[in-house]
C-alpha positions in Angstrom: 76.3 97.3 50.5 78.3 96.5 47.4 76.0 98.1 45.2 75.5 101.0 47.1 79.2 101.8 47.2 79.3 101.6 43.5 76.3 104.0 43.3 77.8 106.3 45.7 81.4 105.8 43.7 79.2 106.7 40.5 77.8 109.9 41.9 81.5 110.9 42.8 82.9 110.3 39.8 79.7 112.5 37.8 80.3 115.2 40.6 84.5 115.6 40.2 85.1 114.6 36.7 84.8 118.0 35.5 86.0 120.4 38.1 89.5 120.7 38.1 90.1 118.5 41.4 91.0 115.1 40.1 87.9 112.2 39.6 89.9 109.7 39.7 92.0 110.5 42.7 88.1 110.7 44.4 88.1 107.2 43.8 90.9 106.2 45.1 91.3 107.9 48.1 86.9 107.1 49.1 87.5 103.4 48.4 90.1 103.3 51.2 87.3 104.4 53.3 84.2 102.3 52.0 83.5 99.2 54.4 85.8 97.0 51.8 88.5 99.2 52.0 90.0 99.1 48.3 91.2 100.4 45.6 88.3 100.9 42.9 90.9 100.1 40.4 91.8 102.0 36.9 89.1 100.1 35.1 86.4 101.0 37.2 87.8 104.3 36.9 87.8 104.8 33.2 84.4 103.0 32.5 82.5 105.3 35.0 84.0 107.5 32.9 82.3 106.7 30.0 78.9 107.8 31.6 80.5 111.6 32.1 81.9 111.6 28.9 78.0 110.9 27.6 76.8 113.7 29.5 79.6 116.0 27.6 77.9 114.7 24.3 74.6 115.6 25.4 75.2 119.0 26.6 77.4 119.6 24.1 75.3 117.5 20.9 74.8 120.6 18.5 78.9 121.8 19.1 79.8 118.0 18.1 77.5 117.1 15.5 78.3 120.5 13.6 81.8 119.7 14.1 81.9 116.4 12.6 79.8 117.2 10.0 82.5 119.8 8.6 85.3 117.6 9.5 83.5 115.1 7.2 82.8 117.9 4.8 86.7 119.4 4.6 87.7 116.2 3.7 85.0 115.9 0.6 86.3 119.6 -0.2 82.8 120.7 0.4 84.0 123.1 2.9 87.8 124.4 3.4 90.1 123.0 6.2 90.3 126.6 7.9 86.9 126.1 8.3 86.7 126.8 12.1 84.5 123.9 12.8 86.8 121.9 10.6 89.8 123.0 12.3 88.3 121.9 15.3 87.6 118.3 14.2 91.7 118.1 13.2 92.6 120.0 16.6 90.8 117.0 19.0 92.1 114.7 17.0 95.6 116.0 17.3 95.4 116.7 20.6 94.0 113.1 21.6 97.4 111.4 20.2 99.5 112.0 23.5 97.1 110.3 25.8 96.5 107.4 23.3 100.3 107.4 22.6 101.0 107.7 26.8 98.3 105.5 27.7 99.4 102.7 26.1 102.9 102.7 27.0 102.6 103.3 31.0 99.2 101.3 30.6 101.1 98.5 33.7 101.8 101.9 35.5 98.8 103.3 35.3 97.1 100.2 37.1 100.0 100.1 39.6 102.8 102.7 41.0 100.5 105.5 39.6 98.0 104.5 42.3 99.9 105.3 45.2 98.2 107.7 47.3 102.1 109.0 48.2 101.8 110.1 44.5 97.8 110.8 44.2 98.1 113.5 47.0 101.5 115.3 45.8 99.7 115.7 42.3 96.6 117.1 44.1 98.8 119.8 45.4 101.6 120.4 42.7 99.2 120.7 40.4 96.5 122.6 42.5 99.5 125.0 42.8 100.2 125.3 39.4 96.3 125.8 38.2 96.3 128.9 40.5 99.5 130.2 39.5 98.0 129.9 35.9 94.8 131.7 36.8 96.7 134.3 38.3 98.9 135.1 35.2 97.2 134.2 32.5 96.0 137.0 30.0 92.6 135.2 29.4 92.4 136.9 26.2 92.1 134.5 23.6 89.2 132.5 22.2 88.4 128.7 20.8 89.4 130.0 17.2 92.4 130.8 18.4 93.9 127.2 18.5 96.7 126.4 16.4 97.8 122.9 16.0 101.2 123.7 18.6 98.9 125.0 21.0 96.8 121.6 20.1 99.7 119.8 20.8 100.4 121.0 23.9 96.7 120.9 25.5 97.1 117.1 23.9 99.8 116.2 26.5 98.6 118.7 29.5 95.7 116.2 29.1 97.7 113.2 29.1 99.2 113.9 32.6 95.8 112.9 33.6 96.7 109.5 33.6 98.3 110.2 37.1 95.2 110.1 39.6 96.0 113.3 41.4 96.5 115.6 38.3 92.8 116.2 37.0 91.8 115.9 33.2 90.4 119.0 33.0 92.1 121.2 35.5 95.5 119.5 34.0 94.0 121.1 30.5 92.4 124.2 32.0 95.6 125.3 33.6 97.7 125.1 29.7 94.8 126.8 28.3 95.6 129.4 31.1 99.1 129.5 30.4 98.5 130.5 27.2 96.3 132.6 27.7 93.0 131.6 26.6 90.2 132.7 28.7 88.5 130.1 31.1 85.3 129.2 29.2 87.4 128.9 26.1 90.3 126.3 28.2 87.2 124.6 29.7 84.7 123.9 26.6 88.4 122.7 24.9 89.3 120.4 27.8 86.0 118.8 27.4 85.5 118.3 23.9 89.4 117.1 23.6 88.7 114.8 26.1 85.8 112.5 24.6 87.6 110.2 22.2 90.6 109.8 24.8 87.5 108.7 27.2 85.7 106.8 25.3 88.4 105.0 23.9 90.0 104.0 27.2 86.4 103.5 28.7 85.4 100.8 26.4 88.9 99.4 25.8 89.1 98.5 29.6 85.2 97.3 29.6 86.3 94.7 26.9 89.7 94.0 28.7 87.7 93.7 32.1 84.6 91.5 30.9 85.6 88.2 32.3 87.4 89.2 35.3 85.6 92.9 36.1 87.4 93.7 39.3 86.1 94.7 43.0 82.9 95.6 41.3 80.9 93.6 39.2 79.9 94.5 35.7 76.0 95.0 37.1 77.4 97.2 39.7 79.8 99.5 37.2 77.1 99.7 34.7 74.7 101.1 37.7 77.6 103.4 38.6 78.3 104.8 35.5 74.7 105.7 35.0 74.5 107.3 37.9 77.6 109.6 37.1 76.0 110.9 33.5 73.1 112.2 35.5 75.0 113.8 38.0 77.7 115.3 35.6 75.4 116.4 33.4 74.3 118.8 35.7 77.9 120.0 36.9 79.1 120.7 33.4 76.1 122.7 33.3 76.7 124.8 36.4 80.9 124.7 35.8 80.5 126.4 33.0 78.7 129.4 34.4 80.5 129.1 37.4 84.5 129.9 35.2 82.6 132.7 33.5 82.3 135.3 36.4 84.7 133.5 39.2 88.2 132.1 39.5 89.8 128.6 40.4 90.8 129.8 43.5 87.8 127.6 45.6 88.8 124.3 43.6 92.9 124.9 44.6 92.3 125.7 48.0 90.5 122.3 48.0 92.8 120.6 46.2 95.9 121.5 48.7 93.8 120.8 51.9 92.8 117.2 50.6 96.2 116.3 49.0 97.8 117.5 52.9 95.5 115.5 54.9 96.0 112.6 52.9 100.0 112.8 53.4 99.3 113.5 57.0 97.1 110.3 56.7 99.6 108.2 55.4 102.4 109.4 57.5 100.1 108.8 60.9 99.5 105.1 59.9 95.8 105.9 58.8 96.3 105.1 55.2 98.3 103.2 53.3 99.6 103.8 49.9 98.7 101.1 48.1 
């Protein structure tokens, strides 16, 4: 049974990780109701992780491979920096620093307070507010190439709020893009490249961190899991993307404000607890 509830975690996590609902509050809030009742804990979390942020490389291989490559190049002066895959390379890594920066110092936080479902399910609905309110106003006008290293700053720590369970990586990202006005698709292939060294990083820092002592799952079992979420987020990031090029957010806020209410009314009625 233990294995099958990190399987069944795994396919979570590949199924939410990229629409803007919150993975990680998925997690939490399904482990209260597997037969162990607990918290997957933030290093289950971010390793799983790793798995989805393998299927972004994959679907997006040629996009990452030309942009290292002229990253690389630019600093040979083979190419020049306004190169736009260039610029691209120095945009993810300036807008990686907040979360790196943030991560490390609320890293106790992180495993703890920010874990209360009290918390989990008021981001869930703050922020499934805002992402509407963003899609609603936003001009959607401008494009990748039209980045510039404030607005790279700024989609840096919209990202970084992801670190609360609740607040959603990319639909914390998508809804600056919005705000800014860059169309959906443009927001949305950002939030996801922007979001692979963050992942990786905290991913594979927590698997070394976690090797003797692994958690509620074992090592066997997380490994299992996170294969299971490539697979299924592979295919998501396939049909997200088409998805944000002809409809709205609407669907994923309406969601996100039902399930962040019934967990308060959960809590409040004794069902839950918040830690």
């Amino acid at each position: 049974m233990h294995f099958l509830e990190a399987l069944f975690l795994g396919f979570i996590q590949g199924l939410t990780e990229f629409l803007p609902i919150s993975s990680s509050a998925h997690l939490r809030i399904i482990g209260e109701f597997l037969p162990g009742a607990e918290d997957p804990g933030a290093a289950f979390t971010a390793i799983t992780q790793i798995g989805t942020e393998a299927a972004v490389v994959v679907f997006f291989w040629r996009d990452i491979v030309r942009i290292i490559g002229s990253w690389f190049r630019s600093l040979a002066g083979k190419v020049p920096r306004s190169d736009p895959d260039a610029r691209m390379g120095w945009l993810i890594i300036i807008g990686s620093i907040p979360i790196v920066v943030l991560g490390l110092l609320f890293q106790d936080q992180i495993e703890t307070v920010f874990r209360s479902l009290w918390l989990v399910a008021g981001m869930l609905i703050f922020f499934g507010v805002l992402l509407g309110i963003a899609d609603h106003v936003g001009a959607k006008k401008r494009k990748l190439q039209d980045i510039t290293v404030p607005r790279g700053v700024i989609f840096g720590f919209a990202q970084a709020l992801a670190l609360i369970p609740g607040v959603s990586r990319s639909g914390g990202t998508i809804t600056a893009g919005l705000f800014m006005g860059f169309e959906r698709a443009a927001a949305a292939r950002y939030a996801f490249l922007l979001a692979i060294p963050a992942v990786f990083g905290s991913g594979f820092y927590q698997l070394v961190k976690n090797w003797d002592e692994p958690g509620v799952y074992s090592l066997g079992e997380t490994a299992a899991a996170t294969g299971v979420a490539f697979v299924v987020a592979l295919g998501v990031i396939a049909l997200f993307m088409k998805w944000i090029s002809t409809h709205s957010f609407l669907p994923f806020v309406i969601y996100r404000v039902a399930l962040g209410s019934l967990v308060l009314v959960l809590l409040a009625t004794g069902v839950l607890q918040a830690y």
